[in-house]
Residue frames as a rotation matrix with the C-alpha (Angstrom) as fourth column:
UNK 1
0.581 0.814 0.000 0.00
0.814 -0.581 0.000 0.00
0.000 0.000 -1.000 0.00
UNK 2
-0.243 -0.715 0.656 1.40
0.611 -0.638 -0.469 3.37
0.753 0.286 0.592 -0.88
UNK 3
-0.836 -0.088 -0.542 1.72
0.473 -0.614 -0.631 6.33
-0.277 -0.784 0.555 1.77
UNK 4
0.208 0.973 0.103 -1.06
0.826 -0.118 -0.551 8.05
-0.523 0.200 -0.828 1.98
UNK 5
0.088 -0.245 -0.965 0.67
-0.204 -0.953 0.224 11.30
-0.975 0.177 -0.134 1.27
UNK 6
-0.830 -0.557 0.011 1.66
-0.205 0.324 0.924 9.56
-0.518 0.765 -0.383 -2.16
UNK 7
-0.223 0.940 0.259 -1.98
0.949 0.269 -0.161 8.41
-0.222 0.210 -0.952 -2.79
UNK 8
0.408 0.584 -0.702 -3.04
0.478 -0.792 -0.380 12.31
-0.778 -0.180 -0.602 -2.61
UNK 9
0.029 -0.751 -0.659 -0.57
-0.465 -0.594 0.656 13.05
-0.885 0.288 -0.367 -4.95
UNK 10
-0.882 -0.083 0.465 -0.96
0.407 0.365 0.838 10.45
-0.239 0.927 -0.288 -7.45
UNK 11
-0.272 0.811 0.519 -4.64
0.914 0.386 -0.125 11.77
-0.302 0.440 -0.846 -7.48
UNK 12
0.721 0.311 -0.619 -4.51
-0.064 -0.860 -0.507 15.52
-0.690 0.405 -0.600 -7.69
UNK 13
-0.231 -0.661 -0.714 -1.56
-0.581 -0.495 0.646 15.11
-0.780 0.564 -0.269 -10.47
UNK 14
-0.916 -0.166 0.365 -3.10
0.090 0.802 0.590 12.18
-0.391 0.573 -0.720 -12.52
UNK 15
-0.383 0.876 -0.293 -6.79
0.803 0.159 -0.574 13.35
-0.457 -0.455 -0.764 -12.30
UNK 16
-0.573 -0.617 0.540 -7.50
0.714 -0.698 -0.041 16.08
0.402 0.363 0.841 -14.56
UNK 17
-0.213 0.327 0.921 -9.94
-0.562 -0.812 0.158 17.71
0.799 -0.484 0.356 -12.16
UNK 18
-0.387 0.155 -0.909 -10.00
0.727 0.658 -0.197 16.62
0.567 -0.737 -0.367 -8.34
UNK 19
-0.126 0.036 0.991 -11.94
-0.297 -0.955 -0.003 17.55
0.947 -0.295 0.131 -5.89
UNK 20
-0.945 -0.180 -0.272 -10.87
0.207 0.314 -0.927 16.82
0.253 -0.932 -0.260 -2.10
UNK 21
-0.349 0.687 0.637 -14.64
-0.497 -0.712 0.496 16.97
0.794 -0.144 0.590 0.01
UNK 22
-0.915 0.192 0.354 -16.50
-0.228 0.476 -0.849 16.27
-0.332 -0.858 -0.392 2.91
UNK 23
-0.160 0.884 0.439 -18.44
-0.476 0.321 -0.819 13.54
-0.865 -0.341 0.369 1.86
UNK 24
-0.584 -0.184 0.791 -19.44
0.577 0.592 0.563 11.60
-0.572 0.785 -0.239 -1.29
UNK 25
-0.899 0.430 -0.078 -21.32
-0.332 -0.557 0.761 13.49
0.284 0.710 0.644 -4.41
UNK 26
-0.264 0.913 -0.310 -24.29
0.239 0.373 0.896 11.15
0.934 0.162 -0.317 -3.33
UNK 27
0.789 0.408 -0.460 -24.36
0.610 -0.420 0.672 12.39
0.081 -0.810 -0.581 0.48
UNK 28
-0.021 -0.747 0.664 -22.42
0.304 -0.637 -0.708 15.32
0.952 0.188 0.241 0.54
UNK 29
-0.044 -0.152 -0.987 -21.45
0.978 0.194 -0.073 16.75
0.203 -0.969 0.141 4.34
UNK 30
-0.440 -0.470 -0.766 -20.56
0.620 -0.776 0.120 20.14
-0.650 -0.422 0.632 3.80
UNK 31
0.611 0.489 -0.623 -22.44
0.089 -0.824 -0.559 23.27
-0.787 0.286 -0.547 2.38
UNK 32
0.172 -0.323 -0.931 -19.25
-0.790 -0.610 0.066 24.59
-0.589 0.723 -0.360 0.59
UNK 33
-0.655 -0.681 0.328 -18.25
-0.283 0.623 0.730 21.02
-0.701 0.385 -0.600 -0.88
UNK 34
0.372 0.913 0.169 -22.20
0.430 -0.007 -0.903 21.12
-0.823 0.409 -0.395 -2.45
UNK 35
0.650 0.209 -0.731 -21.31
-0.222 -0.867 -0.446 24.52
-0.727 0.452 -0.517 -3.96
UNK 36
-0.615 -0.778 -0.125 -17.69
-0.531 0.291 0.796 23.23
-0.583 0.556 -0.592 -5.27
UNK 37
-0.564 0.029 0.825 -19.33
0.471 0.832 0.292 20.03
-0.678 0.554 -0.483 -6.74
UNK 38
0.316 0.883 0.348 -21.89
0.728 0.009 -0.685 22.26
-0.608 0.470 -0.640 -8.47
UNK 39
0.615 0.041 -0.787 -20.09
-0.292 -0.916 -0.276 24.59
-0.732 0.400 -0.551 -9.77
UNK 40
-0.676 -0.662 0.323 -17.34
-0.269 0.630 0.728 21.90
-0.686 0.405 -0.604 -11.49
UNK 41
-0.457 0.712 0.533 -20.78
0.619 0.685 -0.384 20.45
-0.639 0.154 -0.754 -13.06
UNK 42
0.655 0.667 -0.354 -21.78
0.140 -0.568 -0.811 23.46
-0.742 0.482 -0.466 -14.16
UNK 43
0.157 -0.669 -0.727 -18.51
-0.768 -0.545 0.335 24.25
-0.620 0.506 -0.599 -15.77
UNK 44
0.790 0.202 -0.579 -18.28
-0.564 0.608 -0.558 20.70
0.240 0.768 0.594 -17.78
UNK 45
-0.526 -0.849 0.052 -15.53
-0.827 0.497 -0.264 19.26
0.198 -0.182 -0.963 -15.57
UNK 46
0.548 0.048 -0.835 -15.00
0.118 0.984 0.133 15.66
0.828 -0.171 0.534 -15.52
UNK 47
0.408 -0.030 0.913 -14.84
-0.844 -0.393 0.364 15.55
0.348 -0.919 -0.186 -11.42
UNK 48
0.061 -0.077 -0.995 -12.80
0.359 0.932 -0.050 12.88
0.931 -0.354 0.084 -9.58
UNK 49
0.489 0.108 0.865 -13.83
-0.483 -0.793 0.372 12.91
0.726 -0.600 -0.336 -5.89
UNK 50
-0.328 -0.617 -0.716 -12.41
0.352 0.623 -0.698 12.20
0.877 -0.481 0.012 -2.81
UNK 51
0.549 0.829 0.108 -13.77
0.213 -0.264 0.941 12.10
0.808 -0.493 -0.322 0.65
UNK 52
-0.396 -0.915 0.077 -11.49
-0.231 0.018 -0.973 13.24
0.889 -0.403 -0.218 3.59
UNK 53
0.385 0.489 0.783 -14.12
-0.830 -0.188 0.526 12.57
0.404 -0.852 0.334 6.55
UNK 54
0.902 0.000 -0.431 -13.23
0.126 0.957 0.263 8.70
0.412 -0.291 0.863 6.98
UNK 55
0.050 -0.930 -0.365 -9.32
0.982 0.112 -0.150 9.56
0.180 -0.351 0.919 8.25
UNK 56
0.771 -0.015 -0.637 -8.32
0.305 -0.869 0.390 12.81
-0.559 -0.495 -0.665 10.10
UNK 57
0.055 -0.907 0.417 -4.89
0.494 0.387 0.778 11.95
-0.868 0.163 0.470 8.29
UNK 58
0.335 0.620 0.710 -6.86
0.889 0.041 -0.456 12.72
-0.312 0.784 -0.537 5.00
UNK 59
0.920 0.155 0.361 -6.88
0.144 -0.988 0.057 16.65
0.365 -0.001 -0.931 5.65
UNK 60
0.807 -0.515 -0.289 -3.74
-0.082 -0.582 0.809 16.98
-0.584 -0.630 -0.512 7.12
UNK 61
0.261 -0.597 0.759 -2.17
0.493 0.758 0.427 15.60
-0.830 0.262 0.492 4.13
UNK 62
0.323 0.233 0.917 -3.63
0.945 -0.131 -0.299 17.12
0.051 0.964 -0.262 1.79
UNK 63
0.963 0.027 0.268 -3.23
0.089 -0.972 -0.219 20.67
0.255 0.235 -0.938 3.04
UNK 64
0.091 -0.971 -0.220 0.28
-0.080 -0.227 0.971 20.08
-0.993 -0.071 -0.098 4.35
UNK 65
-0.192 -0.533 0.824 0.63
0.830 0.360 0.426 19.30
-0.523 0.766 0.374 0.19
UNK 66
0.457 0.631 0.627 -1.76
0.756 -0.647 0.100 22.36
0.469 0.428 -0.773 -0.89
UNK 67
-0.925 -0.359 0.128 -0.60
0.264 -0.845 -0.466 24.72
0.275 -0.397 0.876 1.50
UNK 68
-0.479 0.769 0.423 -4.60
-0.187 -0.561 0.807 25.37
0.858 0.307 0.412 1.68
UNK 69
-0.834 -0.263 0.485 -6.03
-0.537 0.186 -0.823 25.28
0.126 -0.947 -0.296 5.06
UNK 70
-0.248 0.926 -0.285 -9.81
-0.837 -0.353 -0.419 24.56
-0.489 0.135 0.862 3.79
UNK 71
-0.969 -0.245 -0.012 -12.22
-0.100 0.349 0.932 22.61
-0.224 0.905 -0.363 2.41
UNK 72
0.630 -0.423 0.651 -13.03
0.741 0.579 -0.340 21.74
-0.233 0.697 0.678 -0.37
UNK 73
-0.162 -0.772 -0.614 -10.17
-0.544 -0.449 0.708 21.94
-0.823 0.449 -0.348 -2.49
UNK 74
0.797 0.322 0.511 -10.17
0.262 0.579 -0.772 21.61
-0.544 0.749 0.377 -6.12
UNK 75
-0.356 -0.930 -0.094 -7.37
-0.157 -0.040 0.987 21.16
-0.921 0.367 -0.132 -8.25
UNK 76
0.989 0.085 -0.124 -7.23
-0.137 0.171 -0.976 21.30
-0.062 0.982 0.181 -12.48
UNK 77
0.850 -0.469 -0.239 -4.60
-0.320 -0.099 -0.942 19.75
0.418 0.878 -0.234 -14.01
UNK 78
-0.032 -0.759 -0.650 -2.18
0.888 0.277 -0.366 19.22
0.458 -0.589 0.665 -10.74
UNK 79
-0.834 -0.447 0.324 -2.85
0.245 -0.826 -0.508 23.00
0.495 -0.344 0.798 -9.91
UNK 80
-0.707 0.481 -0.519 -4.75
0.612 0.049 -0.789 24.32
-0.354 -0.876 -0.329 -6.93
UNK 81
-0.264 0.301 0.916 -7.41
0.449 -0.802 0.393 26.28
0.854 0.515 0.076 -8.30
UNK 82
-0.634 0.069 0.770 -9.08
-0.687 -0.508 -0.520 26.92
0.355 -0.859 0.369 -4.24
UNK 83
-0.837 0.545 0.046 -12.09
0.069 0.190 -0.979 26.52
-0.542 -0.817 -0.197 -2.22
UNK 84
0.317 0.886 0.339 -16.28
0.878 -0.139 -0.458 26.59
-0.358 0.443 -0.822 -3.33
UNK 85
0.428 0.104 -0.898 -15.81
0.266 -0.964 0.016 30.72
-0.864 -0.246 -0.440 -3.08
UNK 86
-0.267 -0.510 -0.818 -13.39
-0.492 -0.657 0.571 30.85
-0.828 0.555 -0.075 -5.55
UNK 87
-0.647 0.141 0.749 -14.63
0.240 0.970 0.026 27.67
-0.723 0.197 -0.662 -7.66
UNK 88
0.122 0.992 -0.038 -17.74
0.672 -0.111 -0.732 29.61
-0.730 0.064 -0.680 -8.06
UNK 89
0.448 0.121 -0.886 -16.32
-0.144 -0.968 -0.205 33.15
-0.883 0.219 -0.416 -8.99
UNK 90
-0.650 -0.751 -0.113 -14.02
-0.328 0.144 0.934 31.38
-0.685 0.644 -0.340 -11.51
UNK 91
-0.648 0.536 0.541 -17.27
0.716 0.670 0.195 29.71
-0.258 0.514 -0.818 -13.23
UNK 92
0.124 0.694 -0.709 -18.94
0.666 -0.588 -0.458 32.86
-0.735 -0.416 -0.535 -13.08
UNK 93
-0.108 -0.436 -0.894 -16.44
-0.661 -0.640 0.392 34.92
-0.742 0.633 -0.219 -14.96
UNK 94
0.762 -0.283 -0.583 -16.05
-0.457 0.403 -0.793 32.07
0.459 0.870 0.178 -18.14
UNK 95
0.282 -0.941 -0.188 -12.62
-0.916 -0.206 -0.344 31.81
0.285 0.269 -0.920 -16.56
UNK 96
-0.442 -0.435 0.785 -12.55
-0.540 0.827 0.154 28.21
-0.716 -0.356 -0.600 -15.04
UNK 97
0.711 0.692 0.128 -14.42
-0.131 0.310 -0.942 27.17
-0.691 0.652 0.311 -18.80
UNK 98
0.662 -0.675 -0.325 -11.52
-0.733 -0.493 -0.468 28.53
0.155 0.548 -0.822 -20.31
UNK 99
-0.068 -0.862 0.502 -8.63
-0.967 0.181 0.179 26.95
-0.245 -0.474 -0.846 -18.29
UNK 100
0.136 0.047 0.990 -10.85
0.135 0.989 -0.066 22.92
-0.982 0.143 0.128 -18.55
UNK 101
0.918 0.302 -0.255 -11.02
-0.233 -0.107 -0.967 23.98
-0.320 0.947 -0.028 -22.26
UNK 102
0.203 -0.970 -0.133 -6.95
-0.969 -0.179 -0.168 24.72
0.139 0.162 -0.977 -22.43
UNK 103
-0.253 -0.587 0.769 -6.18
-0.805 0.569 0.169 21.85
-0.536 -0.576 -0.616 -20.19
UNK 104
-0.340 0.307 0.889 -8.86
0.208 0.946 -0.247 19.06
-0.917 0.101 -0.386 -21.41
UNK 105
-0.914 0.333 0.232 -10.42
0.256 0.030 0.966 20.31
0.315 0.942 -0.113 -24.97
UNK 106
-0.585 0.811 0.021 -13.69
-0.811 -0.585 -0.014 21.76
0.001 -0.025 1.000 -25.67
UNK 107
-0.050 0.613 -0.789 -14.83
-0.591 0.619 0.518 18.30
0.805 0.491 0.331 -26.37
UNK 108
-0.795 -0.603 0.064 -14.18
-0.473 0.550 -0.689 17.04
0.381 -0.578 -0.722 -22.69
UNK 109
0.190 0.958 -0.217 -16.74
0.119 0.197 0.973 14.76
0.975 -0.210 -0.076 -20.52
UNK 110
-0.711 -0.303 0.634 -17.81
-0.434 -0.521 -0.735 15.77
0.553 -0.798 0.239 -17.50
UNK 111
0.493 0.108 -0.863 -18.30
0.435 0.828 0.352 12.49
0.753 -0.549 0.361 -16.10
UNK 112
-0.023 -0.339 0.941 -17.87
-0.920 -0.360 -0.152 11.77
0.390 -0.869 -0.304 -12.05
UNK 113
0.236 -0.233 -0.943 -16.00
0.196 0.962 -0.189 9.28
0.952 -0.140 0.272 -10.46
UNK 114
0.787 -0.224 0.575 -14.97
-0.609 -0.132 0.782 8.78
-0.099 -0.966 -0.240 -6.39
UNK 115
0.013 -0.946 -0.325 -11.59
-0.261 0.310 -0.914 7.81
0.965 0.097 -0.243 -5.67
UNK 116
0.883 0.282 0.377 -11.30
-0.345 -0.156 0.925 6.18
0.319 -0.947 -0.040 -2.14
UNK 117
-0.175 -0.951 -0.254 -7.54
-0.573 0.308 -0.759 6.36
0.800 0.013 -0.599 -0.78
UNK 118
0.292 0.244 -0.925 -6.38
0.094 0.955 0.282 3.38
0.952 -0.169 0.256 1.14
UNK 119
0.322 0.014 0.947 -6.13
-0.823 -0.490 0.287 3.82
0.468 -0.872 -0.147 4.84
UNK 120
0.044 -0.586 -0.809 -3.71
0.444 0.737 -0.509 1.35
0.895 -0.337 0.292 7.01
C-alpha cells in the first residue's frame, strides 16, 4: 500500500480535475463542498472525488501538500485552483471554462467518479 501522502498526490496530479470533500457526491457533508461540486458540473468538468471525513490523516495531508487550510479543495490539471468561493467566482467569470477547455479540450466529458484512498 502506498503512503497516503503519495496516494493524494498520485490523485490531484493524474486526475485532470479533483476535488478533495466532505463527503461523497451522493451524500455530501458540507455546504461549501455542495457549492464546489456544483459549480465543477456546471462548468463541464470531468470531477474525480475524494472524501477526507473517513481519516483525520486525509486533511492533514492534503493541506500540508496544498498549502490550503480549507475545504473543499479543487485542483485542475495538478494546480490548486481553491475553495467553493473561488470555484464559483471562476465559473462565473467564463474563466474556469476557459482553463478545462486549455487543459482538457472543448470536447471534454464531464463524467464523475470517487476515488477512495487506502487507509492502514
Amino acid at each position: 500500500m502506498k503512503p497516503l501522502q503519495e496516494q493524494i498526490s498520485d490523485v490531484i496530479e493524474q486526475q485532470p480535475v479533483a476535488l478533495f470533500m466532505k463527503g461523497t457526491p451522493e451524500a455530501v457533508m458540507c455546504g461549501n463542498s455542495y457549492r464546489a461540486l456544483n459549480a465543477l458540473h456546471a462548468a463541464g468538468a470531468p470531477v474525480t472525488t475524494v472524501d477526507i471525513l473517513p481519516d483525520p490523516r486525509i486533511r492533514q495531508e492534503l493541506s500540508a501538500l496544498s498549502g490550503w487550510p480549507t475545504i473543499p479543495q479543487v485542483f485542475v490539471k495538478g494546480e490548486l485552483i481553491g475553495g467553493a468561493d473561488i470555484t464559483e467566482e471562476l465559473v462565473a467569470s467564463g474563466e474556469l471554462q476557459r482553463k478545462l477547455d486549455d487543459a482538457l479540450g472543448p470536447e471534454r466529458d464531464g463524467g464523475l467518479r470517487t476515488v477512495a484512498l487506502e487507509l492502514g
